[in-house]
Wavefront OBJ file of the C-alpha trace (Angstrom):
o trace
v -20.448 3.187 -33.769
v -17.642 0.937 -34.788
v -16.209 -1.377 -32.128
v -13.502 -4.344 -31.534
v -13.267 -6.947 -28.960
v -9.519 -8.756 -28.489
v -9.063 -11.939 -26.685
v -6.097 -13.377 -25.432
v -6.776 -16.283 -23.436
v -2.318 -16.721 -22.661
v -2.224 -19.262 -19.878
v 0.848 -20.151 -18.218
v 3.803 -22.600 -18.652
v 1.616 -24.584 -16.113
v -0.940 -25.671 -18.595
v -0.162 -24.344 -21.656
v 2.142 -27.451 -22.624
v -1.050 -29.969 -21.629
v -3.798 -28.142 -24.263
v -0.631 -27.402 -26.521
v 0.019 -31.350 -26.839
v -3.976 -32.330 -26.509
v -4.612 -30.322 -29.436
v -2.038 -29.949 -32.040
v -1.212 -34.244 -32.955
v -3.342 -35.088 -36.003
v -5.481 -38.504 -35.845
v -3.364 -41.570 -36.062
v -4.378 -44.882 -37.429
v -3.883 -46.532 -33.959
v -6.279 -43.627 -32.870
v -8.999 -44.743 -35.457
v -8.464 -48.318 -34.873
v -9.268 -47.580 -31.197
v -12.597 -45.605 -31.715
v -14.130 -48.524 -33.215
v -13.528 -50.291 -29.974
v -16.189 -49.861 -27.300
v -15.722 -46.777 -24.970
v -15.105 -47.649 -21.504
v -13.703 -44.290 -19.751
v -15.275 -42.022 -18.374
v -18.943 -40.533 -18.737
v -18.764 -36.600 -20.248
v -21.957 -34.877 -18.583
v -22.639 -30.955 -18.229
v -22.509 -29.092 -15.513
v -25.498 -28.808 -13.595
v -26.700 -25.406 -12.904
v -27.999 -24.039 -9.420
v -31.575 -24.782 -9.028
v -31.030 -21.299 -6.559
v -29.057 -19.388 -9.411
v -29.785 -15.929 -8.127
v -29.202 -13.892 -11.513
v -30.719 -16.739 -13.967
v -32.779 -15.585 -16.806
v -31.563 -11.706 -16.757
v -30.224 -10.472 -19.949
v -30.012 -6.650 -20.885
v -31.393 -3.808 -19.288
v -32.499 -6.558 -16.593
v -29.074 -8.290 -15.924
v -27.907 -4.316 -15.206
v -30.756 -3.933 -12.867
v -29.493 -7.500 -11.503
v -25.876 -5.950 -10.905
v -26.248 -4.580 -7.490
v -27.958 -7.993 -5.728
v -25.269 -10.047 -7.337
v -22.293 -8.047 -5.696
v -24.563 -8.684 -2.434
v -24.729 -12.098 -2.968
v -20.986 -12.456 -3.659
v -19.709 -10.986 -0.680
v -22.214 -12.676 1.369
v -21.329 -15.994 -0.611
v -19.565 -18.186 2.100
v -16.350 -19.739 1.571
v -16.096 -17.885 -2.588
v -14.350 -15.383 -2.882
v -16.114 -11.625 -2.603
v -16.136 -8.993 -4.567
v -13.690 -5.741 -3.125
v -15.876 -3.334 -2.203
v -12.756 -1.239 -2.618
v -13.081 -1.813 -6.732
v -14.713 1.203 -8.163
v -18.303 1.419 -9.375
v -17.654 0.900 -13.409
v -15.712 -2.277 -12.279
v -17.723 -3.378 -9.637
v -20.441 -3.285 -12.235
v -18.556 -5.183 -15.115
v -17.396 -7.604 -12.529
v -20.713 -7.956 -10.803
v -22.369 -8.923 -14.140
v -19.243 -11.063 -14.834
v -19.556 -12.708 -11.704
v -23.315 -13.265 -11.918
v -23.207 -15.078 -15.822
v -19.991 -17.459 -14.090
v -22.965 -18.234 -10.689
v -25.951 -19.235 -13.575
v -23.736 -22.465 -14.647
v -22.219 -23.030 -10.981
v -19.032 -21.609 -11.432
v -16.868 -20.117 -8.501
v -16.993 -15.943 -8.585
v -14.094 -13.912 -9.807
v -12.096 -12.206 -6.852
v -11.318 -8.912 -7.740
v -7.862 -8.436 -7.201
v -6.347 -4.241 -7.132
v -2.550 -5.793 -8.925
v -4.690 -7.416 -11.672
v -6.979 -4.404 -12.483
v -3.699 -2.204 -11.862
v -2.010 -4.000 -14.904
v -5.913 -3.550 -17.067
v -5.307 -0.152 -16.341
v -2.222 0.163 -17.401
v -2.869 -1.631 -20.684
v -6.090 0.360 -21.329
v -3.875 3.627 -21.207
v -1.780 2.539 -22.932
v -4.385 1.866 -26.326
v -6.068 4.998 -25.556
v -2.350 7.197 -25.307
v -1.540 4.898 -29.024
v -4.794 4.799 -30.677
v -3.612 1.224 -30.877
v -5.817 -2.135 -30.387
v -4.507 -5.464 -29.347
v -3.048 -7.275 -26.409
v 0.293 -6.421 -27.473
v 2.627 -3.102 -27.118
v 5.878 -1.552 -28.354
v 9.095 -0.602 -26.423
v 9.262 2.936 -26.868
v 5.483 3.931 -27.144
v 3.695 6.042 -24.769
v 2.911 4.586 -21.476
v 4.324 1.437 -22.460
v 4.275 -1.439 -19.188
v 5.172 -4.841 -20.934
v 5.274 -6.911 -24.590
v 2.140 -8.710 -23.504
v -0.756 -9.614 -21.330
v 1.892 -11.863 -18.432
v 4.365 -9.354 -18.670
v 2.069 -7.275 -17.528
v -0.064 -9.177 -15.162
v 3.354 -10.113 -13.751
v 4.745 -6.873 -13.257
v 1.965 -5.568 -10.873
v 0.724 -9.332 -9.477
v 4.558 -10.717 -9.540
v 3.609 -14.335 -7.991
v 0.741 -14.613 -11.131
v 1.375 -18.341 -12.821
v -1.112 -17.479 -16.080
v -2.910 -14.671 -17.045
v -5.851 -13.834 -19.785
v -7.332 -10.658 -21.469
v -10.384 -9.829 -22.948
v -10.740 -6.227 -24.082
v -13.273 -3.981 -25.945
v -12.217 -0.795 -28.360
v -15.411 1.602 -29.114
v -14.624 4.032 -31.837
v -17.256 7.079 -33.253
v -19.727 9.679 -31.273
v -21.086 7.466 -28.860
v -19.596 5.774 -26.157
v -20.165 2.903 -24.860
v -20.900 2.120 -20.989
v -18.548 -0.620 -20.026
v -21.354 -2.444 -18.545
v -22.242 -2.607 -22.243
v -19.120 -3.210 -23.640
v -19.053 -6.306 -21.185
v -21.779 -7.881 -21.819
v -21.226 -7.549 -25.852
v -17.924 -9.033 -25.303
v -19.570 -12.153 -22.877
v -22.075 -12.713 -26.108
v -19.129 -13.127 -28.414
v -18.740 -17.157 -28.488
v -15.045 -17.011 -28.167
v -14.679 -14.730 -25.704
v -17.623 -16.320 -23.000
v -15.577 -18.885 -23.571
v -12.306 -17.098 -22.044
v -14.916 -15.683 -19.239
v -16.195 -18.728 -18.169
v -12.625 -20.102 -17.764
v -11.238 -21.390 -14.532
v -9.334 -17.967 -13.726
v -9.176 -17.287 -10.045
v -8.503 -13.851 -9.878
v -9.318 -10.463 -12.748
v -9.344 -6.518 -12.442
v -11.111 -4.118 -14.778
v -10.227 -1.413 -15.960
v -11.803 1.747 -18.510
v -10.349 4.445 -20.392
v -10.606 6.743 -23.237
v -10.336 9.946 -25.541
v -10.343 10.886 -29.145
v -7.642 9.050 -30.942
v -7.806 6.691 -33.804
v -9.206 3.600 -34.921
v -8.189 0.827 -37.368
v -10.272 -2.448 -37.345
v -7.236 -4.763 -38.379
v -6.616 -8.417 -37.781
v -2.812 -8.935 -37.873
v -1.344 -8.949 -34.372
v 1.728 -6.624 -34.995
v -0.486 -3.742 -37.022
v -2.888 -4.223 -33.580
v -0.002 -3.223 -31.638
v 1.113 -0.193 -33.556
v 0.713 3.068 -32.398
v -1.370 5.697 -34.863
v -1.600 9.443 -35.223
v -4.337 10.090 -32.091
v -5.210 13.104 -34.290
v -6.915 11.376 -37.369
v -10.243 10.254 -36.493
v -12.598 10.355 -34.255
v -13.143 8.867 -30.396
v -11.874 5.607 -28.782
v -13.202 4.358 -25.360
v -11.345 1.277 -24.376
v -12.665 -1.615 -21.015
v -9.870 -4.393 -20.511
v -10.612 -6.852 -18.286
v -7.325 -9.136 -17.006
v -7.497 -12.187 -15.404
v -4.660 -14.483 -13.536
v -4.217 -17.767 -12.290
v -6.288 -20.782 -12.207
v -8.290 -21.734 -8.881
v -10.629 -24.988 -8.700
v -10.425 -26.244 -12.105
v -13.850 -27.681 -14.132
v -13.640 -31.658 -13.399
v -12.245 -32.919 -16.367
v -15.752 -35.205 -16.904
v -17.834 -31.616 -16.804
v -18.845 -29.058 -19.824
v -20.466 -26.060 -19.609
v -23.031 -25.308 -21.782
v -24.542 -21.770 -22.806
v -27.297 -20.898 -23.131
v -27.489 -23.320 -20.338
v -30.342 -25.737 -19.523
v -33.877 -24.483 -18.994
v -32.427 -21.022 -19.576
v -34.767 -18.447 -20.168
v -34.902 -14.804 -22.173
v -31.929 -15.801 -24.027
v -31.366 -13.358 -26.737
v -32.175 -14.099 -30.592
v -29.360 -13.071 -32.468
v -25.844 -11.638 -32.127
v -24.074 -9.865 -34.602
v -20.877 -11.569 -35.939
v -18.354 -9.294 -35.934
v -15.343 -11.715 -34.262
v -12.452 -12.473 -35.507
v -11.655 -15.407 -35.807
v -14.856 -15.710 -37.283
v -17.192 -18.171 -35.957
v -18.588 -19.115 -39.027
v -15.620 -19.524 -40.957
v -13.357 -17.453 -43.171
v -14.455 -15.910 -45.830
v -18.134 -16.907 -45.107
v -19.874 -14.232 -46.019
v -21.216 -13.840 -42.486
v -18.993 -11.474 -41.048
v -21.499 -8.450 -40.107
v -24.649 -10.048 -40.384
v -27.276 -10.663 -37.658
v -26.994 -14.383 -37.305
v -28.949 -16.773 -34.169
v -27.462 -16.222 -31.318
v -24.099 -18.115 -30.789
v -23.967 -21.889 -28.560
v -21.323 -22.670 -26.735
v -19.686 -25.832 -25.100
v -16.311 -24.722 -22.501
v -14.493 -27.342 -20.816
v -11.525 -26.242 -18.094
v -7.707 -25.574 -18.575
v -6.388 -28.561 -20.756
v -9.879 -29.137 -22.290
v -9.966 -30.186 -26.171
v -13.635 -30.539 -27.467
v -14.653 -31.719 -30.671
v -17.800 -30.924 -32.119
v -19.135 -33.243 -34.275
v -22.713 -33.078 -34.721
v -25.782 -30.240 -33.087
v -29.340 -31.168 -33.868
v -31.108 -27.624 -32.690
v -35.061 -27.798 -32.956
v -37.870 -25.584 -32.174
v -40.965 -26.392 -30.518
v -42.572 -27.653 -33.203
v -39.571 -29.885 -33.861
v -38.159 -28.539 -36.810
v -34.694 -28.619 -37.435
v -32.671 -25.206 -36.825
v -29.303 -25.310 -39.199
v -26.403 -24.326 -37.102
v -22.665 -23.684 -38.472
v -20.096 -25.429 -36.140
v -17.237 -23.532 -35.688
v -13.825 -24.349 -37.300
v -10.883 -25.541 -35.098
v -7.594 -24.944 -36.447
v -4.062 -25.788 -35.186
v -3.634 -22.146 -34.594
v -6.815 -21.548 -32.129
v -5.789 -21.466 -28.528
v -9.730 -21.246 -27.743
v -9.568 -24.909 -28.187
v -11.441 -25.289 -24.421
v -14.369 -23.622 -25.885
v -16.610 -25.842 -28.850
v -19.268 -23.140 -30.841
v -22.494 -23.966 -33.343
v -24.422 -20.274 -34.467
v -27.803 -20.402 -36.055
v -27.354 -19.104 -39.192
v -30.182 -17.536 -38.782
v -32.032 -15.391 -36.128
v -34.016 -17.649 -33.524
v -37.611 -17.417 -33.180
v -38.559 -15.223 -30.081
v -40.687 -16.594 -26.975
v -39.717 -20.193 -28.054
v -38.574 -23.304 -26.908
v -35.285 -24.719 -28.275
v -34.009 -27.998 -27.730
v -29.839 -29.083 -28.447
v -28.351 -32.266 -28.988
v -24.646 -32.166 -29.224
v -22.257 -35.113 -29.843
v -18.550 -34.967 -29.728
v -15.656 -35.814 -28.178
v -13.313 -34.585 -25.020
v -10.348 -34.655 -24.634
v -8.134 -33.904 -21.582
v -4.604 -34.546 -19.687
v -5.801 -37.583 -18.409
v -8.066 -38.914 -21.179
v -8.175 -38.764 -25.274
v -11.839 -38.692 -27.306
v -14.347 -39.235 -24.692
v -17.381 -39.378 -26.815
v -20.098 -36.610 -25.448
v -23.731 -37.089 -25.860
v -25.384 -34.277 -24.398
v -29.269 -32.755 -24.701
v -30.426 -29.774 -22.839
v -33.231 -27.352 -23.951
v -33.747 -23.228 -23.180
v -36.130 -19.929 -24.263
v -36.025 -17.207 -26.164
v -36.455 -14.030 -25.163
v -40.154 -12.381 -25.911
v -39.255 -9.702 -27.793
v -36.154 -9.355 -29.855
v -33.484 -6.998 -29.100
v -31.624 -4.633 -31.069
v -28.340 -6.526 -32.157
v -25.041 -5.227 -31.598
v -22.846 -3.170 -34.521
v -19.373 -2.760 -35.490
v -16.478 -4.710 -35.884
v -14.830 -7.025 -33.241
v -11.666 -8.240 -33.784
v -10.593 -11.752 -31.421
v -6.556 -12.225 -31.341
v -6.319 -16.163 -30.888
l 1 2 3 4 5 6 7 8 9 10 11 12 13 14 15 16 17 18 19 20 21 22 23 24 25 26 27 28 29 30 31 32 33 34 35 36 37 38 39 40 41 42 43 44 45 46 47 48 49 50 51 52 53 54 55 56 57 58 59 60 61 62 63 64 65 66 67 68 69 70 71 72 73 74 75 76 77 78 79 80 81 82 83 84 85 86 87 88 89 90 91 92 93 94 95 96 97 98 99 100 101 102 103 104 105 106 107 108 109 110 111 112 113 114 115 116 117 118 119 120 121 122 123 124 125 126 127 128 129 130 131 132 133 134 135 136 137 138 139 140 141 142 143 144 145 146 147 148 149 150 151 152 153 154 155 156 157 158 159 160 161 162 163 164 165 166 167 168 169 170 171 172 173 174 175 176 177 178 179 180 181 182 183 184 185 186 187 188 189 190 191 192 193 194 195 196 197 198 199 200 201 202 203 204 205 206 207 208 209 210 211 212 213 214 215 216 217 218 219 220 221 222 223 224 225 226 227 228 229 230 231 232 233 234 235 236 237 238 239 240 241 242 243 244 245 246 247 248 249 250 251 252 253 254 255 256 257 258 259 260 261 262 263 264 265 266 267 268 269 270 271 272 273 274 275 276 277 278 279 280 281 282 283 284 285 286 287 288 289 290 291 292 293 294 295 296 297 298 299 300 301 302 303 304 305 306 307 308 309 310 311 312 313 314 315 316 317 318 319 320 321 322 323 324 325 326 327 328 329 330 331 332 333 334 335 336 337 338 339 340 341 342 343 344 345 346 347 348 349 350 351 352 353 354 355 356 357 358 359 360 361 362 363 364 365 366 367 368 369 370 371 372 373 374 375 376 377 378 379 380 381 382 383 384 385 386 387 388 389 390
């Protein structure tokens, strides 16, 4: 089974200016010369999780089991928004599981929203009609709706500020579910990053036939169409989301795993683009430790200069921090992958330091520890190719 996961996290005019600015300026000497005073702004701290987080510690054939009670709890959830019961049952599911992950680190539930999902749909279709991949599409091609993920979002939500996309393209004799396909795409360190954002509303959508499949990472060859008759089949789950509602605090991080986090998986196959360990790592593929993240809100910049990872016994767990390059719009989302496996049915302990920076402050210095468990029992990874459009 060959599959590819795209990510286009396009915000709006609103805030793309603010992490455009935050993160493209290189270091100055007046910077430098400021760094070695003392730090007197504010304190960076993570987000604390609920102590009642109703989904915590489910992962895999438990977190689907887990799907039903967290739709419950969402649309008994007082003043968050509720899940439609309207939304059909693949993308109640997806959502549900979605929705769930966003609850274990105190973040506000999705609202499912018909315009949003309308405009997945139509993007989905779209890929499956083109045997294409991407975020982008033609003029011209079949069941073309708009050059890109706004367009798009806009023409079926018109009064949508920003919008985001996540999708995931499953080529070869078996399908996979979409509950699957989300949760592969959630464990990819640049995309959690994009569905743990501050996006108020998203629709999903599924699709698929036989049509062709070319694992590519240039944008414009992602958007063109292919001969559907050539190989074999493509199932395709987009997931769009629009708008920002109640925004991280600017002081706040969220970490994943999270603190005291149990049955987190062991490894996760890297198979993102851009790759997480680097380009041209050798990497790309291979069953590596399961990816750790650090996501800050909207106009969040994090710099990640330092993770000391340790077992239970204390020993010291080499982790590759990901590259940040002027051309990475994930820039809210900070990553560090084992290079290795981790242990299972142990305790792990991370110590990050970096530096924030936001709209209203420039490198806040982070020192941040929280701990979490492995899973008993590992898992068998995920395979294929994903491809992450940044």
């Amino acid at each position: 089974m060959k599959s590819l996961l795209s990510l286009s996290p396009a915000l709006g005019a609103l805030i793309a200016a603010a992490v455009l600015s935050a993160c493209s300026s290189a270091p100055s000497e007046k910077s430098a010369s400021v760094a070695a005073v003392r730090y007197t702004g504010p304190a960076i701290t993570l987000r604390t999780t609920p102590a009642n987080a109703a989904s915590a510690n489910m992962t895999g054939a438990t977190a689907t089991a887990a799907l039903n009670v967290s739709a419950t709890l969402a649309a008994n959830a007082s003043a968050q928004p509720a899940v439609n019961p309207t939304l059909n049952a693949t993308g109640d599911a997806a959502l549900a599981y979605l929705n769930a992950r966003r609850r274990e680190v105190g973040l506000k539930p999705l609202a499912f929203d018909p315009d949003v999902a309308a405009a997945a749909a139509s993007h989905a279709r779209y890929l499956v009609l083109n045997g294409a991949h991407g975020h982008d599409e033609i003029v011209g091609a079949a069941g073309f709706t708009g050059p890109d993920v706004t367009s798009r979002v806009r023409r079926h939500a018109t009064v949508a500020i920003g919008a985001g996309e996540v999708l995931s393209v499953v080529g070869g004799a078996q399908d996979m579910s979409v509950e699957a396909a989300v949760q592969q795409i959630f464990a990819s360190p640049y995309h959690r990053g994009a569905m743990l954002f501050d996006w108020a509303r998203a629709g999903v959508a599924a699709d698929g036939r036989s049509v062709a499949l070319q694992t590519v990472a240039d944008s414009a060859a992602q958007a063109t169409p292919r001969n559907p008759t050539q190989h074999g089949a493509q199932s395709v789950t987009v997931i769009d989301f629009a708008d920002i509602a109640d925004p991280l605090p600017d002081t706040q991080l969220v970490a994943w795993p999270y603190d005291r986090q149990r049955d987190v998986p062991l490894s996760w196959t890297d198979i993102e683009q851009p790759d997480p360990m680097g380009p041209g790592s050798g990497y790309f593929g291979q069953d590596v430790g399961f990816p750790i993240t650090l996501s800050g809100g909207p106009n969040a910049h994090i710099v990640l200069r330092s993770v000391d990872l340790r077992d239970a016994r204390g020993h010291r767990v080499a982790c590759h921090i990901a590259p940040l390059t002027a051309a990475d719009t994930a820039r809210n989302t900070a990553i560090c992958t084992p290079y290795r496996p981790l242990a299972a049915g142990t305790r792990y302990t991370v110590h990050a330091q970096g530096a924030l920076t936001q709209a209203t402050f420039a490198d806040a210095p982070f020192d941040l520890q929280w701990s979490f468990e492995t899973q008993a029992s590992p898992a068998k990874p995920s395979s294929g190719t994903l491809t992450a459009r940044n």
